[in-house]
VEXLO-487999 format. One record per residue (C-alpha): x, y, z; residue in one letter; residue number from 1. Coordinates in pm, 1 decimal, always signed. Example, Ala and Ser with C-alpha at 12.3 -4.5 7.8 and 13.67 -1.06 7.14 Angstrom:
# residues 2
<pt><X>+1230.0</X><Y>-450.0</Y><Z>+780.0</Z><code>a</code><pos>1</pos></pt>
<pt><X>+1367.0</X><Y>-106.0</Y><Z>+714.0</Z><code>s</code><pos>2</pos></pt>
//
This chain:
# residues 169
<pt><X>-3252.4</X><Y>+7011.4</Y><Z>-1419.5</Z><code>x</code><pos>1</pos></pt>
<pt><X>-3309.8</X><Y>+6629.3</Y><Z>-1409.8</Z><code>x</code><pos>2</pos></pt>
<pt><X>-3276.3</X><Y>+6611.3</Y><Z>-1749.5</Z><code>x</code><pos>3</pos></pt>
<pt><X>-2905.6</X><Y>+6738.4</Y><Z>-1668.7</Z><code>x</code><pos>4</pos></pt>
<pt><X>-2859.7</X><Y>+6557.4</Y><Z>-1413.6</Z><code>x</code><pos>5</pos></pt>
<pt><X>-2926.2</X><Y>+6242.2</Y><Z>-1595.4</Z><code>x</code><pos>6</pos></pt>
<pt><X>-2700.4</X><Y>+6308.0</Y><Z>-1866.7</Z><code>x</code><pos>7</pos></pt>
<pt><X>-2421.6</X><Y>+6426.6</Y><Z>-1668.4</Z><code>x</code><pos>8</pos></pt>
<pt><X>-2457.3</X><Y>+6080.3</Y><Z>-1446.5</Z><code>x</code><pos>9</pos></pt>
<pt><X>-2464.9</X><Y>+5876.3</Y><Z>-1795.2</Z><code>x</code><pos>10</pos></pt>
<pt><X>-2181.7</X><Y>+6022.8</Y><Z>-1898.2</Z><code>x</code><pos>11</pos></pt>
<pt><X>-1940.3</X><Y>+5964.2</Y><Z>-1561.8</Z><code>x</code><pos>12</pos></pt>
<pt><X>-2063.9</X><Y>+5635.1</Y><Z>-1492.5</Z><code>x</code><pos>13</pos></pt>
<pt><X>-1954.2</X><Y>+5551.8</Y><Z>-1998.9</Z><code>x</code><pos>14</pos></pt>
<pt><X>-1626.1</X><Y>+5731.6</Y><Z>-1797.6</Z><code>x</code><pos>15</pos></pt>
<pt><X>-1626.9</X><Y>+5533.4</Y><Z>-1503.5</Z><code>x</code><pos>16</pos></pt>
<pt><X>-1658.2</X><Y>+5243.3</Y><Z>-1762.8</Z><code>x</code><pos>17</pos></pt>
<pt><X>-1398.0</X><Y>+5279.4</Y><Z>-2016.0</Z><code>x</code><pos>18</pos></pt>
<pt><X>-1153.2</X><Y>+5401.8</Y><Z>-1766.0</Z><code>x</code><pos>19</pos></pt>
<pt><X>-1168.1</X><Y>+5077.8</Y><Z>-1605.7</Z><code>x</code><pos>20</pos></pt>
<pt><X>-1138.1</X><Y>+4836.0</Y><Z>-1943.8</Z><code>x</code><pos>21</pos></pt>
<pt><X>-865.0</X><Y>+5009.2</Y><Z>-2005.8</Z><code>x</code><pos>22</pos></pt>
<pt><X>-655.8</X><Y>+4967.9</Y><Z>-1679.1</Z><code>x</code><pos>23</pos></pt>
<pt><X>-817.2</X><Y>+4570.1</Y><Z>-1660.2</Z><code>x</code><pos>24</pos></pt>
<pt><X>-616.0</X><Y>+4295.5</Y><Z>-1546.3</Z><code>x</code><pos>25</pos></pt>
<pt><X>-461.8</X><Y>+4136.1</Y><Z>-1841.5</Z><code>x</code><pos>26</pos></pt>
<pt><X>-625.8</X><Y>+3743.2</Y><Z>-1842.4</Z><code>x</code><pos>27</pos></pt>
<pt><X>-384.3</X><Y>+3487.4</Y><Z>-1939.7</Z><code>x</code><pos>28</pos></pt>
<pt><X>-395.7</X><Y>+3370.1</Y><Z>-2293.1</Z><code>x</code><pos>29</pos></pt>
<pt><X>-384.9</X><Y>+2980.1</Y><Z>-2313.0</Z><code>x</code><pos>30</pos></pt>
<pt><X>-206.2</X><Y>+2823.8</Y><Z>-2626.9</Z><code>x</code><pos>31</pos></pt>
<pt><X>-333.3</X><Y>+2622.3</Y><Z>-2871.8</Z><code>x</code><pos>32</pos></pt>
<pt><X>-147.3</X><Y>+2393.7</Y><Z>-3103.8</Z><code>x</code><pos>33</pos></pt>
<pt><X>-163.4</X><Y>+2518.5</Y><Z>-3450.0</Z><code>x</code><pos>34</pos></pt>
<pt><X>-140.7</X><Y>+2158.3</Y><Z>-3576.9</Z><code>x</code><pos>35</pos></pt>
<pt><X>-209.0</X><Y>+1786.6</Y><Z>-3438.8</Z><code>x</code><pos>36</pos></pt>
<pt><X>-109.9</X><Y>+1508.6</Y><Z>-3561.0</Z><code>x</code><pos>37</pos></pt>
<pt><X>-341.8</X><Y>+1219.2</Y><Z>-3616.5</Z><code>x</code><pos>38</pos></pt>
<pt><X>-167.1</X><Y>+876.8</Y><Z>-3626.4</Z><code>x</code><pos>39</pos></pt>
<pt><X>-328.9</X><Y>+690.8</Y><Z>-3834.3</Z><code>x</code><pos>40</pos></pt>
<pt><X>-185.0</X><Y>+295.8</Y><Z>-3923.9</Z><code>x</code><pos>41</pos></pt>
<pt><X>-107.3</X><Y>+211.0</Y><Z>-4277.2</Z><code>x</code><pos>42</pos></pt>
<pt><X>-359.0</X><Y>+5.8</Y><Z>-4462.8</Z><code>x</code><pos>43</pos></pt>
<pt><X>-284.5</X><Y>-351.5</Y><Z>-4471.5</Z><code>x</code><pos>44</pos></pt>
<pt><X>-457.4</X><Y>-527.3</Y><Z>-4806.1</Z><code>x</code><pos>45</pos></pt>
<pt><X>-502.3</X><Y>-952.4</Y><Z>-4797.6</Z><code>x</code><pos>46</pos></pt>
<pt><X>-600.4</X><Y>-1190.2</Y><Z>-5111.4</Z><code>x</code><pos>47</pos></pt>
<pt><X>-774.2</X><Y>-1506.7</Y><Z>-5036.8</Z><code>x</code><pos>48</pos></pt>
<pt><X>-677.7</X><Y>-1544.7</Y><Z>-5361.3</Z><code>x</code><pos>49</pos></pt>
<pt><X>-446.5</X><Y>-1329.6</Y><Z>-5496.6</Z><code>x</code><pos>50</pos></pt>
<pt><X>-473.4</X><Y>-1424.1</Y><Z>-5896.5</Z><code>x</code><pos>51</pos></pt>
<pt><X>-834.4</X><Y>-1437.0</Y><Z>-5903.1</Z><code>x</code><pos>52</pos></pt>
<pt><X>-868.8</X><Y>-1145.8</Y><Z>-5720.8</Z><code>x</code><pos>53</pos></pt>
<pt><X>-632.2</X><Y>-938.4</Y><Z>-5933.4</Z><code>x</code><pos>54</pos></pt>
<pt><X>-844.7</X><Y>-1089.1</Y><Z>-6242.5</Z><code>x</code><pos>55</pos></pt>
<pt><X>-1162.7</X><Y>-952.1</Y><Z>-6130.3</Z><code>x</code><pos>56</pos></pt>
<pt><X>-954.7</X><Y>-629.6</Y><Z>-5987.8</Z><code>x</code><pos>57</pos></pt>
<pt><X>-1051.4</X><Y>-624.9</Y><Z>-5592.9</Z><code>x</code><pos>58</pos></pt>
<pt><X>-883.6</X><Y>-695.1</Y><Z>-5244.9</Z><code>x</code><pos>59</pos></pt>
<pt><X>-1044.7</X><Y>-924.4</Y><Z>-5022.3</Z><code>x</code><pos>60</pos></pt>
<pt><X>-972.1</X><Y>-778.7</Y><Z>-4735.5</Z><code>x</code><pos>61</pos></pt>
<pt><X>-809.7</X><Y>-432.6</Y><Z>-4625.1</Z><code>x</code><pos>62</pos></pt>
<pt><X>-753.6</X><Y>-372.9</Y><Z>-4205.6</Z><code>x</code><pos>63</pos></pt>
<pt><X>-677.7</X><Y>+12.3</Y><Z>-4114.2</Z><code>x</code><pos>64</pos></pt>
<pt><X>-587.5</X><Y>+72.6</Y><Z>-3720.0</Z><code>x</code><pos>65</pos></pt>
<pt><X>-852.0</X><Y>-193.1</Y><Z>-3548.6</Z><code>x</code><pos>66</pos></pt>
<pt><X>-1080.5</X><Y>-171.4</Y><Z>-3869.6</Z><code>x</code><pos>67</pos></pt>
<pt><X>-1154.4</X><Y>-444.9</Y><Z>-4123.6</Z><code>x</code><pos>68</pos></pt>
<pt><X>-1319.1</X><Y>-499.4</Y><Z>-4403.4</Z><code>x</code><pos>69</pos></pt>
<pt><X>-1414.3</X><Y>-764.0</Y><Z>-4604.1</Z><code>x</code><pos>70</pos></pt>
<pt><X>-1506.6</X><Y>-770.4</Y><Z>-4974.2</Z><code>x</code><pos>71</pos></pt>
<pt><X>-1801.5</X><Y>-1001.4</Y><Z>-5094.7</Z><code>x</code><pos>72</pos></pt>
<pt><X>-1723.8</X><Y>-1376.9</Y><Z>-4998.1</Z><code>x</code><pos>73</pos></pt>
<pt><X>-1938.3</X><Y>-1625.7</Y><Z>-5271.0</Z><code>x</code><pos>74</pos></pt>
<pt><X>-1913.5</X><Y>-2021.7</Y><Z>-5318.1</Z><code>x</code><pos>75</pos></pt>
<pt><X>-1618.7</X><Y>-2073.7</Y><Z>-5518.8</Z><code>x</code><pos>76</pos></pt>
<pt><X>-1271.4</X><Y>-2253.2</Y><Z>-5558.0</Z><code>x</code><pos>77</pos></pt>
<pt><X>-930.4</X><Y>-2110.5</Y><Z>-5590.2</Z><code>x</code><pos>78</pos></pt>
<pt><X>-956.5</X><Y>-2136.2</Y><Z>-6006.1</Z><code>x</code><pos>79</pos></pt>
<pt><X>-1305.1</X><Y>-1915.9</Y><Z>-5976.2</Z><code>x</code><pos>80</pos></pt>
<pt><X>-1555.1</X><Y>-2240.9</Y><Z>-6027.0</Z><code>x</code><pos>81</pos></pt>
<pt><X>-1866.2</X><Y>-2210.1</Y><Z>-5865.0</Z><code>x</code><pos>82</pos></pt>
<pt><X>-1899.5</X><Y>-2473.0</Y><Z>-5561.4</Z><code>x</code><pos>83</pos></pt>
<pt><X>-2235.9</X><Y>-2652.9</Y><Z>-5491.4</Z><code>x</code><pos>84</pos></pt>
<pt><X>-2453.0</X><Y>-2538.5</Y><Z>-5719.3</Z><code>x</code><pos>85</pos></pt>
<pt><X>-2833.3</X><Y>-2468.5</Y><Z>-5663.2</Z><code>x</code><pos>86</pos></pt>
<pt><X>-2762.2</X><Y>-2537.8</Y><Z>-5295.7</Z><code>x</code><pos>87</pos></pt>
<pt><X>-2789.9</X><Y>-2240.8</Y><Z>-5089.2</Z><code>x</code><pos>88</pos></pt>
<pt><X>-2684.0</X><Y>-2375.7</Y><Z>-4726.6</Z><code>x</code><pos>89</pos></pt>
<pt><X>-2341.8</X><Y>-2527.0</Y><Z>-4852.9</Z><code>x</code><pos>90</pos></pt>
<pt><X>-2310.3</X><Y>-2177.1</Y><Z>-5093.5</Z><code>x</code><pos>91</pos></pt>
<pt><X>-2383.8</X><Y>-2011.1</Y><Z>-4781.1</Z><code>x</code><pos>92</pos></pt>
<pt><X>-2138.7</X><Y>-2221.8</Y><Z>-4542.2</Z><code>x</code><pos>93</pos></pt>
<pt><X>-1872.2</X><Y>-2205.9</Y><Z>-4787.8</Z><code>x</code><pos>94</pos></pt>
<pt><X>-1870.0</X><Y>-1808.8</Y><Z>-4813.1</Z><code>x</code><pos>95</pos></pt>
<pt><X>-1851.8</X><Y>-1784.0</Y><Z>-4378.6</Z><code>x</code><pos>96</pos></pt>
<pt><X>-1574.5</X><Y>-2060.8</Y><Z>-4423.2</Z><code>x</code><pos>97</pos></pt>
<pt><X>-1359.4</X><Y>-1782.7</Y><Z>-4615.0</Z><code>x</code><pos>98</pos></pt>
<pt><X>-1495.4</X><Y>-1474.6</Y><Z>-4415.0</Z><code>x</code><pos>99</pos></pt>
<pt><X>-1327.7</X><Y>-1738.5</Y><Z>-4127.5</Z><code>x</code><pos>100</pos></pt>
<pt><X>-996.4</X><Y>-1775.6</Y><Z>-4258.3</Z><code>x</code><pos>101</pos></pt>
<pt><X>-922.3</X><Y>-1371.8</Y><Z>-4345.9</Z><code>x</code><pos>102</pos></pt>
<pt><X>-1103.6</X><Y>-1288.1</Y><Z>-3999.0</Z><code>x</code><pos>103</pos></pt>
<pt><X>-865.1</X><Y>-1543.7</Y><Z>-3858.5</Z><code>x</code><pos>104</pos></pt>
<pt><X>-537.9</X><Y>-1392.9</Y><Z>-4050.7</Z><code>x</code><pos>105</pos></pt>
<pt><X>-591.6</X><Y>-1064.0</Y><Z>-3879.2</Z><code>x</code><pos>106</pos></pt>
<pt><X>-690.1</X><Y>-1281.4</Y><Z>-3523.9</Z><code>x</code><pos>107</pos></pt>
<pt><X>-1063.0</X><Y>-1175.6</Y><Z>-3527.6</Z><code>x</code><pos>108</pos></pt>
<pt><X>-1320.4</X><Y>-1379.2</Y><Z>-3478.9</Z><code>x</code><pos>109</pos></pt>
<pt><X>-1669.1</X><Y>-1331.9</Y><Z>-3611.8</Z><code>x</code><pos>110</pos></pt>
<pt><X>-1776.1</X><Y>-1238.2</Y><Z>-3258.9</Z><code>x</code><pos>111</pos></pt>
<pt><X>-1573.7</X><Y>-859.6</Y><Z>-3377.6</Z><code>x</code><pos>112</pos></pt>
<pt><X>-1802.6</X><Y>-862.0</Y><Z>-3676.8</Z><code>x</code><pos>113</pos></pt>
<pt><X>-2010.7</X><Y>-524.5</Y><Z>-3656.1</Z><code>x</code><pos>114</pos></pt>
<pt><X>-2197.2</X><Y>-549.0</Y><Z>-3963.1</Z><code>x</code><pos>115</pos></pt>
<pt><X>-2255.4</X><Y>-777.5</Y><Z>-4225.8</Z><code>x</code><pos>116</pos></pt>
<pt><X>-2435.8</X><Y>-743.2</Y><Z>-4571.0</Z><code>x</code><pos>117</pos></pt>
<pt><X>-2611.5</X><Y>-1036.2</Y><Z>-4780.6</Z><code>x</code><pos>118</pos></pt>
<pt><X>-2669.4</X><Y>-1054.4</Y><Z>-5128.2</Z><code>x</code><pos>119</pos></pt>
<pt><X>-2893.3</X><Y>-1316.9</Y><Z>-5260.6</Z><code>x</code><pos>120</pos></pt>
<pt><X>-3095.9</X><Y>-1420.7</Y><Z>-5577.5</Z><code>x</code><pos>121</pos></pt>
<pt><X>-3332.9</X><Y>-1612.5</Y><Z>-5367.0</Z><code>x</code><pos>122</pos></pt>
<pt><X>-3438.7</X><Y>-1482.2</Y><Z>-5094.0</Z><code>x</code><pos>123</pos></pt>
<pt><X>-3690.6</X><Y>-1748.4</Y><Z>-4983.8</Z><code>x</code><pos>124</pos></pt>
<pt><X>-3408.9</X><Y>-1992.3</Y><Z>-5012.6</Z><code>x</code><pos>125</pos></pt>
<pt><X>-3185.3</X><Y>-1798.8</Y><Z>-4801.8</Z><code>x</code><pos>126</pos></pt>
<pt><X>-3409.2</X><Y>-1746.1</Y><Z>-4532.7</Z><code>x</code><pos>127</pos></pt>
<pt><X>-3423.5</X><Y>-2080.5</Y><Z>-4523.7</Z><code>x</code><pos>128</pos></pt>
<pt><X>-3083.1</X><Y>-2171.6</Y><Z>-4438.3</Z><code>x</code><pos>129</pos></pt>
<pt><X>-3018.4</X><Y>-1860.4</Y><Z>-4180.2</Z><code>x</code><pos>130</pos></pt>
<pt><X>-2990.9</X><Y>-2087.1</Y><Z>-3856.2</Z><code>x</code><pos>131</pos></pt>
<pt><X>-2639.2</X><Y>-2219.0</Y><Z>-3993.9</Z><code>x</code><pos>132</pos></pt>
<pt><X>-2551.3</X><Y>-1827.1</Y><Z>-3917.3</Z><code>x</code><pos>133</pos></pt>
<pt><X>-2671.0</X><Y>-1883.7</Y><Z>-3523.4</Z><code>x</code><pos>134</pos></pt>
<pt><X>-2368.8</X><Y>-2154.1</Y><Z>-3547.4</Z><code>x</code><pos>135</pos></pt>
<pt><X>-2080.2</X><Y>-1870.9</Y><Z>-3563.4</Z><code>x</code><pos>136</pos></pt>
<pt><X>-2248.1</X><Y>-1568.3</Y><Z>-3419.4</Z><code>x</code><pos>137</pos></pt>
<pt><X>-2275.6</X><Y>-1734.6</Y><Z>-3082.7</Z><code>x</code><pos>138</pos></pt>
<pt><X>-2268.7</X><Y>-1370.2</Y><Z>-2849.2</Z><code>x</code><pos>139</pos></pt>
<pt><X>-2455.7</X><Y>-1141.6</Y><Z>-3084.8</Z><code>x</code><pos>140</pos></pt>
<pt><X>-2548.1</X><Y>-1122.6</Y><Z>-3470.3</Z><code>x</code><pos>141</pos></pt>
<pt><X>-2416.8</X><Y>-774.2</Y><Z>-3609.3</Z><code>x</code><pos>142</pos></pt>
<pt><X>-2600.5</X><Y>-505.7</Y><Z>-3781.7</Z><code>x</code><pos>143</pos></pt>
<pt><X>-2699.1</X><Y>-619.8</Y><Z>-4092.4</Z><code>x</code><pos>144</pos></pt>
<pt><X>-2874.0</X><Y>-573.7</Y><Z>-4434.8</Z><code>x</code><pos>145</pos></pt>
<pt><X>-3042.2</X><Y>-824.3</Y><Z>-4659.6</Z><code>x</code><pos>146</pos></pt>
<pt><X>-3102.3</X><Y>-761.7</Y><Z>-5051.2</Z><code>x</code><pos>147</pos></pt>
<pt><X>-3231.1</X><Y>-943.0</Y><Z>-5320.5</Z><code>x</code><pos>148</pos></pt>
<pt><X>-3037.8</X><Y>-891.8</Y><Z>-5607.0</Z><code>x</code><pos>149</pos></pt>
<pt><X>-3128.9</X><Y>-1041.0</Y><Z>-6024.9</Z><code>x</code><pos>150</pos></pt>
<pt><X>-2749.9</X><Y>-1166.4</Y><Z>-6024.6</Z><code>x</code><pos>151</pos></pt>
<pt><X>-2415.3</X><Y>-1208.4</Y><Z>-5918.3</Z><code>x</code><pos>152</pos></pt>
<pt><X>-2088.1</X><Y>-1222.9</Y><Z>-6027.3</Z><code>x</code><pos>153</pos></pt>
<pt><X>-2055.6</X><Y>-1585.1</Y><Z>-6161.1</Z><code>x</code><pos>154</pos></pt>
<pt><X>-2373.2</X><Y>-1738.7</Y><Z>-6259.3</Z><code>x</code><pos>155</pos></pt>
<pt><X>-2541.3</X><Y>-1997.6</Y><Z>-6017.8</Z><code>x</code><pos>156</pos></pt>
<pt><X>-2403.8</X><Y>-1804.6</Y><Z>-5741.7</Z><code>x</code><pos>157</pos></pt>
<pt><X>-2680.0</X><Y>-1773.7</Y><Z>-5482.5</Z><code>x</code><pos>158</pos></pt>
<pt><X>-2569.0</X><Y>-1583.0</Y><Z>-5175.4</Z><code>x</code><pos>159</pos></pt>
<pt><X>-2270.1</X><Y>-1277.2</Y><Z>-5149.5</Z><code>x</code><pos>160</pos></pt>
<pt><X>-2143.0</X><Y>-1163.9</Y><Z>-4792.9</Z><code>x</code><pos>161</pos></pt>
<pt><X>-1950.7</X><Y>-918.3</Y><Z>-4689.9</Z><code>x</code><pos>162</pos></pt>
<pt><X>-1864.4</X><Y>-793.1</Y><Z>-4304.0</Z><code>x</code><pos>163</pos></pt>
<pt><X>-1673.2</X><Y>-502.1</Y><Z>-4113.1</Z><code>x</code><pos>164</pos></pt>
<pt><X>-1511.3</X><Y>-564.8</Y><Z>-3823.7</Z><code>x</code><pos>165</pos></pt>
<pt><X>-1378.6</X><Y>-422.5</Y><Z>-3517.1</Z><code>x</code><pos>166</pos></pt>
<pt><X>-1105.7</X><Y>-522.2</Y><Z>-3265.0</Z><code>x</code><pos>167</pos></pt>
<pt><X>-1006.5</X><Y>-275.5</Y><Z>-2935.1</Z><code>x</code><pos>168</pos></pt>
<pt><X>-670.9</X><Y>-264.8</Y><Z>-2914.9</Z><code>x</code><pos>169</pos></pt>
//
């Protein structure tokens, strides 16, 4: 009999159940877009030097929304010819004096640089002359990586750098 009884229970109370999912109050049904649209800004490209640059087939710079980025800056004139040879603090000052002048196109300063890379094929040398970089990173330096590298593009180049950059709107 309580074996009956137990059954008979189970089965009103699976009744009891479905009887009330089906006469449930509807819940509202919020809409989703199907689509957004991200905004994004159109990439805006600057040459330091436009024909060398289109001879050795790069962009110096690109800036997309509040981004920027900055190709490799070495030691070198407007006609490609290495400047100061075998001296690593004026190779080094002369690549943050053009990493100045594109940060300056797009009005950053280096105090928006993020992260900057350094290339060098003498490392001892370069260490050497990193105080000169406690001249424009006067808040904080950015995130950074050093690497010694056999060569670079011209020979008697000594030091590559390249930054990203970031400017709130």
């Amino acid at each position: 009999m309580t074996k009956i009884l137990s059954v008979a229970t189970a089965f009103l109370l699976a009744a009891t159940f479905f009887s009330a999912c089906k006469n449930s109050i509807p819940l509202p049904v919020t809409q989703v877009p199907t689509s957004t649209k991200t905004v994004i800004d159109p990439p805006e490209y600057f040459n330091l030097r436009p024909a060398l640059e289109h001879e050795y087939g790069y962009t110096h710079a690109v800036k997309i929304s509040n981004e920027l980025k900055i190709s490799g800056a070495v030691s070198m004139d407007n006609s490609g010819k290495l400047v100061a040879p075998g001296n690593m603090e004026q190779q080094m000052k002369n690549c943050y004096s053009d990493l100045g002048k594109i940060l300056e196109h797009y009005g950053y300063t280096f105090d928006d640089v993020y992260a900057e890379n350094i290339y060098t094929t003498d490392m001892a040398a370069m260490e050497k002359a990193l105080s000169f970089r406690s001249t424009i990173y006067t808040k904080q330096f950015p995130t950074g990586t050093w690497l010694g590298v056999k060569e670079l593009a011209v020979p008697g180049q000594l030091i590559e750098i390249d930054m990203e950059a970031h400017k709130s709107k």
